[in-house]
PQR file of N, CA, C, O and H, with PARSE charges and radii, in Angstrom:
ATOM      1  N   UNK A   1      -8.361  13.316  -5.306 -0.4000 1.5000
ATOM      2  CA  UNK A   1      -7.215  12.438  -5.224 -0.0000 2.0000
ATOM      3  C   UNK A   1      -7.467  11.243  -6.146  0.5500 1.7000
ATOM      4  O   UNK A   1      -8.581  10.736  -6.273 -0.5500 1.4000
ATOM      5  N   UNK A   2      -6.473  10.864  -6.721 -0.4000 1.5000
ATOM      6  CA  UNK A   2      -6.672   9.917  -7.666 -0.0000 2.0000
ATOM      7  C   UNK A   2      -6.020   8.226  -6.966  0.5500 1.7000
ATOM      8  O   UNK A   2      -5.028   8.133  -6.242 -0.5500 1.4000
ATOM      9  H   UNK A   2      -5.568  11.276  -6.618  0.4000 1.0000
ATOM     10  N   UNK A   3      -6.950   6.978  -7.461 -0.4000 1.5000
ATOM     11  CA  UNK A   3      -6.549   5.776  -7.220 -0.0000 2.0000
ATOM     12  C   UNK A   3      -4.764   5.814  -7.023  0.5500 1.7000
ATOM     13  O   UNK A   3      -4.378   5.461  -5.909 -0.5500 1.4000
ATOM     14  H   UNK A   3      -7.755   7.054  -8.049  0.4000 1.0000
ATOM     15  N   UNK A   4      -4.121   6.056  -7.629 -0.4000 1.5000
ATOM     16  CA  UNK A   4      -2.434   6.182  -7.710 -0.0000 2.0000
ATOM     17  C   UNK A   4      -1.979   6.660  -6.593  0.5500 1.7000
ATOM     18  O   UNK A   4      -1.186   6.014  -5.908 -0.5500 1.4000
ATOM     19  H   UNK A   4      -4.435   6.343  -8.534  0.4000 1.0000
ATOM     20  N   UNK A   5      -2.536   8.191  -6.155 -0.4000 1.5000
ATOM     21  CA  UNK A   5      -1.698   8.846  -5.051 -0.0000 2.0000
ATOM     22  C   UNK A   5      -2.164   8.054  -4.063  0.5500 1.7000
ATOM     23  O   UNK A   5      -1.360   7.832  -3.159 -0.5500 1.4000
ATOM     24  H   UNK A   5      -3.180   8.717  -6.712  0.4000 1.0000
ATOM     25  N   UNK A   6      -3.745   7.331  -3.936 -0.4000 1.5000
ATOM     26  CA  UNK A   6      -4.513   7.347  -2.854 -0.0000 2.0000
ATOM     27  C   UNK A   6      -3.532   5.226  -2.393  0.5500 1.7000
ATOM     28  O   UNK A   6      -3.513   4.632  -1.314 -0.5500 1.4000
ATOM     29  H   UNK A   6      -4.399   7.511  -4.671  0.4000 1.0000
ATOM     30  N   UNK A   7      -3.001   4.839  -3.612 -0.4000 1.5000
ATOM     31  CA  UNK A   7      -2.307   3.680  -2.926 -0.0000 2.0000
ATOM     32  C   UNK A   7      -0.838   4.020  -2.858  0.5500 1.7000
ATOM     33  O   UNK A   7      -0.286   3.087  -2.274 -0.5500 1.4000
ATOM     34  H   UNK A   7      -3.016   5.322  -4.488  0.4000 1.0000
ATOM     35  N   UNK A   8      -0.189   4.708  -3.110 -0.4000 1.5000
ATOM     36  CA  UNK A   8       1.069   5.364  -2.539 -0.0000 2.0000
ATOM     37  C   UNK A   8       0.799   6.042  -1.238  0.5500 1.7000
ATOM     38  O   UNK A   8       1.754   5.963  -0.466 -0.5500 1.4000
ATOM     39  H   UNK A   8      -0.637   5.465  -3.585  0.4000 1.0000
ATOM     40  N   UNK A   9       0.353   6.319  -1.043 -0.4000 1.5000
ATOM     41  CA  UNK A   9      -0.170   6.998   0.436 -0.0000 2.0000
ATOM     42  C   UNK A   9      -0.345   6.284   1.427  0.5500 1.7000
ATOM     43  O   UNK A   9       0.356   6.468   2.423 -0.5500 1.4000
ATOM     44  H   UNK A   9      -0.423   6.383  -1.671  0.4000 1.0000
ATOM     45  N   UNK A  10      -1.532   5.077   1.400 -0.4000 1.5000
ATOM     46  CA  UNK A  10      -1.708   3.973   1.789 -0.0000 2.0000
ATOM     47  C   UNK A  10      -0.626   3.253   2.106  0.5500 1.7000
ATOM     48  O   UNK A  10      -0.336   2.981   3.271 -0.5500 1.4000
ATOM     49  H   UNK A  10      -2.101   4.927   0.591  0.4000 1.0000
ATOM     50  N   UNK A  11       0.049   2.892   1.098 -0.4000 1.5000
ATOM     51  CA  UNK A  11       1.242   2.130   0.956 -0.0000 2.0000
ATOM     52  C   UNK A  11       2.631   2.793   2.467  0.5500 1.7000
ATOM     53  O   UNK A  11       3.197   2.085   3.300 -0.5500 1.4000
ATOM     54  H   UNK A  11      -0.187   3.113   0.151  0.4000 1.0000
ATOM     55  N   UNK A  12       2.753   4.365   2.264 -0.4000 1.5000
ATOM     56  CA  UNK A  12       3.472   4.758   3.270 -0.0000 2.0000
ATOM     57  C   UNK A  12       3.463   4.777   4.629  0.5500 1.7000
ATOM     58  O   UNK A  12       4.347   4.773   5.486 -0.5500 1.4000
ATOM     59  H   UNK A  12       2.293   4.940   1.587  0.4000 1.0000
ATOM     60  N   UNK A  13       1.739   4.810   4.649 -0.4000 1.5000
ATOM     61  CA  UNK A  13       1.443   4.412   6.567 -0.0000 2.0000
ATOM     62  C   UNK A  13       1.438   3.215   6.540  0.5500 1.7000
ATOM     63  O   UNK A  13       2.032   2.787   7.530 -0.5500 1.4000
ATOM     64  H   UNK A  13       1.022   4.813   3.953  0.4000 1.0000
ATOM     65  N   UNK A  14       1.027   2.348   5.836 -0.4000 1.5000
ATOM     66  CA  UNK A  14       1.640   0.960   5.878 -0.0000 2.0000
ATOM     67  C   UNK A  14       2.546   0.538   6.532  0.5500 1.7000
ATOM     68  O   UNK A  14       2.542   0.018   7.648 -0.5500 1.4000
ATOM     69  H   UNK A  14       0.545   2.695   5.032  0.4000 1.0000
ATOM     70  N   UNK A  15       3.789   0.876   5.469 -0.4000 1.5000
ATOM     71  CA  UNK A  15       5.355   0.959   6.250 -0.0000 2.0000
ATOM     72  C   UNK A  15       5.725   1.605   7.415  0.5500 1.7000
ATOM     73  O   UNK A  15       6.665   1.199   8.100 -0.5500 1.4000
ATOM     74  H   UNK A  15       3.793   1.299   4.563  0.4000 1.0000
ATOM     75  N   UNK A  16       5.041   2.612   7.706 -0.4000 1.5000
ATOM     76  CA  UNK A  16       5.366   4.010   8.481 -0.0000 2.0000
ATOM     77  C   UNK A  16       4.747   3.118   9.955  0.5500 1.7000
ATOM     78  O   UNK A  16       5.345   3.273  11.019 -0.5500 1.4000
ATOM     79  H   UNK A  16       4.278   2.942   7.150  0.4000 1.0000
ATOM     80  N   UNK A  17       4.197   2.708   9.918 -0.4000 1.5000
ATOM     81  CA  UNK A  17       3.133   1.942  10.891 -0.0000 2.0000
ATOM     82  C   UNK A  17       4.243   0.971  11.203  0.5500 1.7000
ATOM     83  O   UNK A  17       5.042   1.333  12.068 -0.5500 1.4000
ATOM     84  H   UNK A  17       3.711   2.583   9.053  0.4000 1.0000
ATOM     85  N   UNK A  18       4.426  -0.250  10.613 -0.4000 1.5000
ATOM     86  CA  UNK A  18       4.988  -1.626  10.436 -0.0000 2.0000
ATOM     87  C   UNK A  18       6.076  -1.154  11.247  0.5500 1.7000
ATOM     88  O   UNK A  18       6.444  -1.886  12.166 -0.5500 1.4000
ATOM     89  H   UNK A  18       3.777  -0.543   9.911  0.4000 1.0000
ATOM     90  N   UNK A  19       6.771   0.171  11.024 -0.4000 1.5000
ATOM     91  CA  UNK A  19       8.440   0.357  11.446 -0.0000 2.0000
ATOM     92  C   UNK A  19       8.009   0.589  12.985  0.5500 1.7000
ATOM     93  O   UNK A  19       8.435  -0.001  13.978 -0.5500 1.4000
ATOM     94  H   UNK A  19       6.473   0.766  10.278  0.4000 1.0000
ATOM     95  N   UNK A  20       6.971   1.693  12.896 -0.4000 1.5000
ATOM     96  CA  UNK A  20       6.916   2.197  14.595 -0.0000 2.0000
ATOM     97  C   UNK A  20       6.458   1.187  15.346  0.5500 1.7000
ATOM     98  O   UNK A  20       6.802   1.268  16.525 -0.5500 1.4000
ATOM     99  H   UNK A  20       6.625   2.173  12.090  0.4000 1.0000
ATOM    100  N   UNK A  21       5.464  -0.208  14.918 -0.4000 1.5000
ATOM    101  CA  UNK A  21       5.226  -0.831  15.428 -0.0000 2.0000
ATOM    102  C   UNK A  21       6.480  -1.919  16.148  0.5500 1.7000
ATOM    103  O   UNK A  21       6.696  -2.487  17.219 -0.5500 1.4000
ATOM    104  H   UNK A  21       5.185  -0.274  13.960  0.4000 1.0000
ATOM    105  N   UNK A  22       6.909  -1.816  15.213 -0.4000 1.5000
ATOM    106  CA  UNK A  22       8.537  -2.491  15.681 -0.0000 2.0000
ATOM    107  C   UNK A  22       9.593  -2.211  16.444  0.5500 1.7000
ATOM    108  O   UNK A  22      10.312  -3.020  17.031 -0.5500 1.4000
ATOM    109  H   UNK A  22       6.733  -1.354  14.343  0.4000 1.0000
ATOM    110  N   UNK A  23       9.683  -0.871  16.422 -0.4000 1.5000
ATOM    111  CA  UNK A  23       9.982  -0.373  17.461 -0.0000 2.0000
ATOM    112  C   UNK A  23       9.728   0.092  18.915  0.5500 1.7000
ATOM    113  O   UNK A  23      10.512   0.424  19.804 -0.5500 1.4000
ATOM    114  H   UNK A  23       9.099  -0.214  15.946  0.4000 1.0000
ATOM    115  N   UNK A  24       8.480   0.015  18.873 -0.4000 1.5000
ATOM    116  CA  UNK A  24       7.816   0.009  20.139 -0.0000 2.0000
ATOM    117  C   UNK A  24       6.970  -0.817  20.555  0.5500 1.7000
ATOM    118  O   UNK A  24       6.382  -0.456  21.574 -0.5500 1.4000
ATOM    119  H   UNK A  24       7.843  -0.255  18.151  0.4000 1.0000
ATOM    120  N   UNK A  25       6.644  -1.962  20.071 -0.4000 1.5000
ATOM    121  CA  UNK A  25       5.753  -2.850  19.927 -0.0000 2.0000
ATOM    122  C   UNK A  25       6.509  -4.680  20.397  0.5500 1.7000
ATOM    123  O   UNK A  25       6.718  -5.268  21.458 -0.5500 1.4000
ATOM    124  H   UNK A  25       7.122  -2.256  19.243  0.4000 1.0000
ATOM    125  N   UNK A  26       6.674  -4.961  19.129 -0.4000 1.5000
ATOM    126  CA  UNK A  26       7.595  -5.839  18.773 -0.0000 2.0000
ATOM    127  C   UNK A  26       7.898  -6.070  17.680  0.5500 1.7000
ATOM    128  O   UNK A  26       7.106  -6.103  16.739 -0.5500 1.4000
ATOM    129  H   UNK A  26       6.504  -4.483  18.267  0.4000 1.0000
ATOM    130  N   UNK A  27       9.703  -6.373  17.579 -0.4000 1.5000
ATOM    131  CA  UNK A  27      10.201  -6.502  16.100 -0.0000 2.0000
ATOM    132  C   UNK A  27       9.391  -7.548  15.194  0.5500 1.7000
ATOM    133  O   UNK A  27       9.690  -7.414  14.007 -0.5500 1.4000
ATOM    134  H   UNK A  27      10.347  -6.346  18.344  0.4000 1.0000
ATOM    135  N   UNK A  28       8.753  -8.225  15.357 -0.4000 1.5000
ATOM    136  CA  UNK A  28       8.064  -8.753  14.125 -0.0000 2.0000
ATOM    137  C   UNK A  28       6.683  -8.150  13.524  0.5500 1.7000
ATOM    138  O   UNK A  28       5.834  -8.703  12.823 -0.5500 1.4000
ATOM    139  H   UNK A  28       8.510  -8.333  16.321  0.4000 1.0000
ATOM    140  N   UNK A  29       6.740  -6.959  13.985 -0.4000 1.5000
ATOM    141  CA  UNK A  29       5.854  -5.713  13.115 -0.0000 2.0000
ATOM    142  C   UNK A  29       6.118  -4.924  11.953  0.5500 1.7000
ATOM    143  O   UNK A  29       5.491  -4.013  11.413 -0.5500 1.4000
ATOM    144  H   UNK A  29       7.429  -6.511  14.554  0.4000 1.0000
ATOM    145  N   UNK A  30       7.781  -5.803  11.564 -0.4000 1.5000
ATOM    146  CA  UNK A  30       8.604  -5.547  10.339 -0.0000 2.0000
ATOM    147  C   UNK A  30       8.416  -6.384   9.373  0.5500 1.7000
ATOM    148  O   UNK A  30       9.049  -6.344   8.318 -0.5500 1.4000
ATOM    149  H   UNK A  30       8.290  -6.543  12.003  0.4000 1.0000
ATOM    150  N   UNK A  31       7.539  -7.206   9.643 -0.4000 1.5000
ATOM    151  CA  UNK A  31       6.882  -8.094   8.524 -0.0000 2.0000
ATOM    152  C   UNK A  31       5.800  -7.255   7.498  0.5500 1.7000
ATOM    153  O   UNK A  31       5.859  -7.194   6.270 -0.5500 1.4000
ATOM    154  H   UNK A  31       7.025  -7.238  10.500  0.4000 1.0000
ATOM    155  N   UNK A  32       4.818  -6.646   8.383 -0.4000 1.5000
ATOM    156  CA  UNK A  32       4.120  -5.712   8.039 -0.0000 2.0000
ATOM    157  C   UNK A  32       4.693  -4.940   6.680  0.5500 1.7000
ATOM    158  O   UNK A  32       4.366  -5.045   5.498 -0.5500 1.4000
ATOM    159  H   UNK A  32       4.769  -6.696   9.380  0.4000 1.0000
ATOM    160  N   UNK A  33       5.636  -4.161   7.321 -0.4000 1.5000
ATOM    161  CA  UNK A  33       5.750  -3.353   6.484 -0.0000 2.0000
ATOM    162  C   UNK A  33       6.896  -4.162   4.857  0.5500 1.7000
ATOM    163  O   UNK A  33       7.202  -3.519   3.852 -0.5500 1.4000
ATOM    164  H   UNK A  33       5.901  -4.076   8.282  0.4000 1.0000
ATOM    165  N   UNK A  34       7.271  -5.649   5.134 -0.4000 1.5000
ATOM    166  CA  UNK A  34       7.555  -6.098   4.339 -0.0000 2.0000
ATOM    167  C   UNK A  34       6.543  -6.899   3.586  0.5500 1.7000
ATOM    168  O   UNK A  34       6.762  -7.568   2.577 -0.5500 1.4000
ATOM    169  H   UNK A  34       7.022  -6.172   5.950  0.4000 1.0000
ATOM    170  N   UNK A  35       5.696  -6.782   4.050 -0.4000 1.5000
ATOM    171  CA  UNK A  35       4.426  -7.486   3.070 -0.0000 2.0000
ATOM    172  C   UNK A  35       3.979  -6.328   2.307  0.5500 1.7000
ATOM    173  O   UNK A  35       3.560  -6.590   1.179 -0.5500 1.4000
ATOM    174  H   UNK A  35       5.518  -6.239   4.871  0.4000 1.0000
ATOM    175  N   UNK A  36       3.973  -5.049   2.683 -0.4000 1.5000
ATOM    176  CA  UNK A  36       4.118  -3.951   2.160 -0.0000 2.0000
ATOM    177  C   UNK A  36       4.772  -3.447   0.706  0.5500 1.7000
ATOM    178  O   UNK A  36       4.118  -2.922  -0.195 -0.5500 1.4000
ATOM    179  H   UNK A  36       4.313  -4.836   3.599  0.4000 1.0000
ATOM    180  N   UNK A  37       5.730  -3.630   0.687 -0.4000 1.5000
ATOM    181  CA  UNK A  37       7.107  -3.531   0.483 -0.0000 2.0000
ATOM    182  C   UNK A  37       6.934  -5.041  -1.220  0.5500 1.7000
ATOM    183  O   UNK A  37       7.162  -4.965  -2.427 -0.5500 1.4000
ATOM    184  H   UNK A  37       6.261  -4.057   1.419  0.4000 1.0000
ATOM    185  N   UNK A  38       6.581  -5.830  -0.567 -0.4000 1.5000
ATOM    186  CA  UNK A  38       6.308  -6.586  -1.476 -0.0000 2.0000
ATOM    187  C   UNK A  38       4.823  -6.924  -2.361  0.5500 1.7000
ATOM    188  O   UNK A  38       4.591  -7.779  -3.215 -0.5500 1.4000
ATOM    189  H   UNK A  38       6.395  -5.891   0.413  0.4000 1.0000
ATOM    190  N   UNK A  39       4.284  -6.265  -1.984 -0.4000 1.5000
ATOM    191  CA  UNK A  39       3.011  -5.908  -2.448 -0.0000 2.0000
ATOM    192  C   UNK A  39       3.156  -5.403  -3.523  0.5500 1.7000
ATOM    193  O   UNK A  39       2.765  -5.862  -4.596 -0.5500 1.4000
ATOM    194  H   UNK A  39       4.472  -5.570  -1.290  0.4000 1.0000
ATOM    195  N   UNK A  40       3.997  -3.958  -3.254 -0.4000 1.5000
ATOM    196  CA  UNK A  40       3.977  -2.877  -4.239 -0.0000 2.0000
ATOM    197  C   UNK A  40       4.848  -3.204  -5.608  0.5500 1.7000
ATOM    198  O   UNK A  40       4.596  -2.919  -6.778 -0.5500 1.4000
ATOM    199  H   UNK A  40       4.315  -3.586  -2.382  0.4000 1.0000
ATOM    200  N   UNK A  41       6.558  -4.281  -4.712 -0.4000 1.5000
ATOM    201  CA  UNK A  41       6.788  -5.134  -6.083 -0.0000 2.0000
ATOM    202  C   UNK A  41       6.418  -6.181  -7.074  0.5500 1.7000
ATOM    203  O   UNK A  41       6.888  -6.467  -8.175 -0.5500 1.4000
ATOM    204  H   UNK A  41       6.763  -4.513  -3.761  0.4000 1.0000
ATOM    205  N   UNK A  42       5.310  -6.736  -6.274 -0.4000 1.5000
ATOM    206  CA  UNK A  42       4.454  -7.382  -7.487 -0.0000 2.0000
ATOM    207  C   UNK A  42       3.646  -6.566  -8.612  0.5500 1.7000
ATOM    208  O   UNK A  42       3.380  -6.884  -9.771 -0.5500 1.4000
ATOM    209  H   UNK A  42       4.928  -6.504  -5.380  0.4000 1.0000
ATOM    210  N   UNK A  43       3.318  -5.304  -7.815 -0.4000 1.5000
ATOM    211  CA  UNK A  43       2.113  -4.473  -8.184 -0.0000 2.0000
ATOM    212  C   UNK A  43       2.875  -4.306  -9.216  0.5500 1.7000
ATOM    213  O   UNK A  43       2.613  -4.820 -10.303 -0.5500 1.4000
ATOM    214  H   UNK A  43       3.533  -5.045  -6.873  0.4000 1.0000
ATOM    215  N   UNK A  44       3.747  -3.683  -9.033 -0.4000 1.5000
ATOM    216  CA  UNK A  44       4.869  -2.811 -10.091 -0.0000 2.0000
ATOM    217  C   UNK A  44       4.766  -3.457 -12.123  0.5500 1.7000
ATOM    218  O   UNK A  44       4.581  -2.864 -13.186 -0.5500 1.4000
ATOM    219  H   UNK A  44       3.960  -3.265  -8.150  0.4000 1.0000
ATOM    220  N   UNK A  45       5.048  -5.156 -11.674 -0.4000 1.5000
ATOM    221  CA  UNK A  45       5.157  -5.903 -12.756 -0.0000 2.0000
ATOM    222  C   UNK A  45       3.493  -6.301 -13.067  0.5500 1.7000
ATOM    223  O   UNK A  45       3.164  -6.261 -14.253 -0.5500 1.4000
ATOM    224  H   UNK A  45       5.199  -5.638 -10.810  0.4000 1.0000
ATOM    225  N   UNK A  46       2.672  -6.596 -12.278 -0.4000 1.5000
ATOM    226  CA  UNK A  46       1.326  -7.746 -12.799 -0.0000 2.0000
ATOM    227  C   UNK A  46       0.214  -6.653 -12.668  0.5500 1.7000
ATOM    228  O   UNK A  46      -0.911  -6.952 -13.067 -0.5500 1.4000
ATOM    229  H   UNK A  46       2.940  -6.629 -11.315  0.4000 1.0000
ATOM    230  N   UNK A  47       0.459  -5.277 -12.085 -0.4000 1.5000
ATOM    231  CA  UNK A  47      -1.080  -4.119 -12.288 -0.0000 2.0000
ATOM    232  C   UNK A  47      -1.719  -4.528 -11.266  0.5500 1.7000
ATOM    233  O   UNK A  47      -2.368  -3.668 -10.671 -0.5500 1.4000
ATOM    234  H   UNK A  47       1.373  -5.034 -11.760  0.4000 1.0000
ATOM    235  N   UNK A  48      -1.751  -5.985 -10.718 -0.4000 1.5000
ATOM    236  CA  UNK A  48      -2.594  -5.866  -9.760 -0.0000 2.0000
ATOM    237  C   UNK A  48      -2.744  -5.520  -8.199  0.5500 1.7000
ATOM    238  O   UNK A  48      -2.176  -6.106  -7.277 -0.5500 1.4000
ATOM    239  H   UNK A  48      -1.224  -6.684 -11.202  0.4000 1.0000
ATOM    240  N   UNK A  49      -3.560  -4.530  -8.115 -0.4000 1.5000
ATOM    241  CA  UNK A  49      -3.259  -3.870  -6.537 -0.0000 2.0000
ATOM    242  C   UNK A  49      -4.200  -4.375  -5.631  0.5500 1.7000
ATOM    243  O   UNK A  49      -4.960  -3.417  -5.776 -0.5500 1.4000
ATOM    244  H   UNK A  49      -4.021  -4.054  -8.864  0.4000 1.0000
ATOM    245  N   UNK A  50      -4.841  -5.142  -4.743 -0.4000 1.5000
ATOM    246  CA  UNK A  50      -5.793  -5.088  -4.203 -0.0000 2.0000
ATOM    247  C   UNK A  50      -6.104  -3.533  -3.233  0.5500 1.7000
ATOM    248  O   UNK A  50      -7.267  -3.350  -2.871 -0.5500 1.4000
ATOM    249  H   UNK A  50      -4.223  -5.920  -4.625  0.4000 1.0000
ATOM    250  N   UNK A  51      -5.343  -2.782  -2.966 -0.4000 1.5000
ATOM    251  CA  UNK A  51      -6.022  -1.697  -2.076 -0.0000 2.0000
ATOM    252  C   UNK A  51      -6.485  -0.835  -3.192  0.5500 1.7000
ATOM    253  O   UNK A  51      -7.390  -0.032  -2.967 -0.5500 1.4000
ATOM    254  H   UNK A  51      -4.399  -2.930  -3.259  0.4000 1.0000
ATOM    255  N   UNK A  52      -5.798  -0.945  -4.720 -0.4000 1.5000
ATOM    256  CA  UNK A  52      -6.683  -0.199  -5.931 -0.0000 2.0000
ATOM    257  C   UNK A  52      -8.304  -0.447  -6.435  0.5500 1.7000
ATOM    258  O   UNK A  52      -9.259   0.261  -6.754 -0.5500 1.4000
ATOM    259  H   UNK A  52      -5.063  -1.598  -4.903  0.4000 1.0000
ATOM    260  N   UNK A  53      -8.009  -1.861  -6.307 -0.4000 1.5000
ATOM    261  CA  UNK A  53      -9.406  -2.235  -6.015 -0.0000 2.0000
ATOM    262  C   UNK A  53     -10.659  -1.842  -4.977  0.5500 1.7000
ATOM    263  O   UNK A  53     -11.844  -1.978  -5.281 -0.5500 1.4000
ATOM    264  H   UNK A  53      -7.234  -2.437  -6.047  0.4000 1.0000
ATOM    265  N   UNK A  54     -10.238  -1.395  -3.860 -0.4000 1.5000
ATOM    266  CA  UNK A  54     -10.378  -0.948  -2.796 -0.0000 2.0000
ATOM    267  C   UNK A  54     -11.005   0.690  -3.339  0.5500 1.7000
ATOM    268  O   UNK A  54     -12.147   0.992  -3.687 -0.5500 1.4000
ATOM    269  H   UNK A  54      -9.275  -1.285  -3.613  0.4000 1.0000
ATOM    270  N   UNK A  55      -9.916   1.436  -3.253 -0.4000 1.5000
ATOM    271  CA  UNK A  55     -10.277   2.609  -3.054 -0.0000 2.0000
ATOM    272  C   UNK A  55     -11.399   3.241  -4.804  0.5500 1.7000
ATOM    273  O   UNK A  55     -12.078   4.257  -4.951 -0.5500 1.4000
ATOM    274  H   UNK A  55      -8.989   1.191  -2.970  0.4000 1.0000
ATOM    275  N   UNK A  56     -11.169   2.314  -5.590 -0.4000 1.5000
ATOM    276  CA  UNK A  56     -11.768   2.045  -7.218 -0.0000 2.0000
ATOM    277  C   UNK A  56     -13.424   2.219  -6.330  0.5500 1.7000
ATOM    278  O   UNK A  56     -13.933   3.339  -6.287 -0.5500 1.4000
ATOM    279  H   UNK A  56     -10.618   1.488  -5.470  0.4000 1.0000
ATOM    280  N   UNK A  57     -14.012   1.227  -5.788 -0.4000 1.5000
ATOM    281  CA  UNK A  57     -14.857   0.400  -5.055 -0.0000 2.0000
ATOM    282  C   UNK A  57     -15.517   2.502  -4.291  0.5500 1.7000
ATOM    283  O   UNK A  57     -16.649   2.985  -4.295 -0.5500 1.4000
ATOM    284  H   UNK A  57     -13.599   0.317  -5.823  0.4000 1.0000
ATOM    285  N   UNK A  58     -14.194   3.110  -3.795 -0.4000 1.5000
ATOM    286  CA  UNK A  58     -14.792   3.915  -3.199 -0.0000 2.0000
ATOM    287  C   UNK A  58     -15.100   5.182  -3.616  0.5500 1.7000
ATOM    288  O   UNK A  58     -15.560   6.117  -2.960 -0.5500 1.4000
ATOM    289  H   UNK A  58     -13.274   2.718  -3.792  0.4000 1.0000
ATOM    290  N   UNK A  59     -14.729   5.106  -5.048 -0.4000 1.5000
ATOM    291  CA  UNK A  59     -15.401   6.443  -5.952 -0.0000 2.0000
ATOM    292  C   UNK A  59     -14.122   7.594  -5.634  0.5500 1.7000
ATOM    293  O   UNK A  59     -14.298   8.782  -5.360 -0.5500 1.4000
ATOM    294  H   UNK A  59     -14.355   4.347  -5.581  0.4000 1.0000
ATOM    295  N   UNK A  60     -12.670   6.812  -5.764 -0.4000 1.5000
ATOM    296  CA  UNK A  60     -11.618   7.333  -6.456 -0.0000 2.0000
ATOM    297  C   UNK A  60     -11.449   7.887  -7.902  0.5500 1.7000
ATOM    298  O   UNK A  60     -12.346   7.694  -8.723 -0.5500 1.4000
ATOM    299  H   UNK A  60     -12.527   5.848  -5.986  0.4000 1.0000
ATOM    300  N   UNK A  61     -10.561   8.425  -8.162 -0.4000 1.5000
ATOM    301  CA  UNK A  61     -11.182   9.069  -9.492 -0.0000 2.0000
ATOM    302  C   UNK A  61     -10.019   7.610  -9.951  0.5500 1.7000
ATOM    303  O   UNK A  61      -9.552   6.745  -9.210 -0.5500 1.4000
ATOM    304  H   UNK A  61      -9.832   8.582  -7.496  0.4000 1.0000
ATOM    305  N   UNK A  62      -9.832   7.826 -11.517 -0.4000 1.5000
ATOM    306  CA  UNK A  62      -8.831   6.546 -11.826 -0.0000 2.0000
ATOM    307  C   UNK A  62      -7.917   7.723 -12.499  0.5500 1.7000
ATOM    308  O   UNK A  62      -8.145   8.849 -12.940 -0.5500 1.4000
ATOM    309  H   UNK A  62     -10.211   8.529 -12.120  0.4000 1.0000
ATOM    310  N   UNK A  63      -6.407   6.626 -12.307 -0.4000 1.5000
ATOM    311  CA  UNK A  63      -5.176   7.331 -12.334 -0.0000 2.0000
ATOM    312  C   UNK A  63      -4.543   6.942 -13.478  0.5500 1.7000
ATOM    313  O   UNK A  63      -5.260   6.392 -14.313 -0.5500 1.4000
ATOM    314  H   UNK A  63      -6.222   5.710 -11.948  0.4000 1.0000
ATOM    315  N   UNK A  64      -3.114   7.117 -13.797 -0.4000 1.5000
ATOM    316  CA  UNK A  64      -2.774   6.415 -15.064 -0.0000 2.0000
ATOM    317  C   UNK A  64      -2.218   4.986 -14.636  0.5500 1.7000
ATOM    318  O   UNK A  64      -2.397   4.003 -15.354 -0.5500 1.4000
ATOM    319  H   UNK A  64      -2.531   7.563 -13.118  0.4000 1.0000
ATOM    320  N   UNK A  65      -1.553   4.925 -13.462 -0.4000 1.5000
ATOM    321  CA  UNK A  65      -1.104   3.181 -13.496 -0.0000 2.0000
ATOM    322  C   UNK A  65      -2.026   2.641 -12.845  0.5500 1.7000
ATOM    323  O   UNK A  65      -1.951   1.429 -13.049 -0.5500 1.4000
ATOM    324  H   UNK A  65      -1.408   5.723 -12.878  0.4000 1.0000
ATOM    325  N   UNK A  66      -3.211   2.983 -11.880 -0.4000 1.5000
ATOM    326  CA  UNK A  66      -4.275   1.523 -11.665 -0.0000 2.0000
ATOM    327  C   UNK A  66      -5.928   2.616 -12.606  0.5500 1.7000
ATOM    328  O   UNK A  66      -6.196   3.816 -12.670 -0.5500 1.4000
ATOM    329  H   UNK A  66      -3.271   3.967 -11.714  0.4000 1.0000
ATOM    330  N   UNK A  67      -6.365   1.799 -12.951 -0.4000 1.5000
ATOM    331  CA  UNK A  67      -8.128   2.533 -14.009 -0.0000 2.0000
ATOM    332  C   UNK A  67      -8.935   1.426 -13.214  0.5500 1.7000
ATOM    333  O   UNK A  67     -10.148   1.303 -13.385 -0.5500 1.4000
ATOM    334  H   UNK A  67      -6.148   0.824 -12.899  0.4000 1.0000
TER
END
């Protein structure tokens, strides 16, 4: 699995989490998944990912949008 799929993936239980947490939890577990959400639109423009860094760190292979 490469750095790319392995923070898109990440990125979906993220959200996937944040929503169920909100729903069964309490609604401000929708922050979560909007810190999420906005993570990935910074990522999008500036490259920088911290969970790329992360999984880089864990002997991911490197992908074409995070190396």
């Amino acid at each position: 699995m490469t750095i790319d799929r392995a923070v898109f993936a990440f990125a979906g239980i993220v959200v996937l989490t944040g929503l169920t947490l909100a729903i069964w939890v309490h609604p401000y577990w929708v922050l979560l998944s909007a810190f999420a959400g906005l993570n990935m639109f910074q990522s999008a423009f500036t490259g920088f990912c911290p969970a790329a860094m992360v999984f880089k760190r864990l002997g991911f292979k490197p992908g074409t949008l995070f190396k």
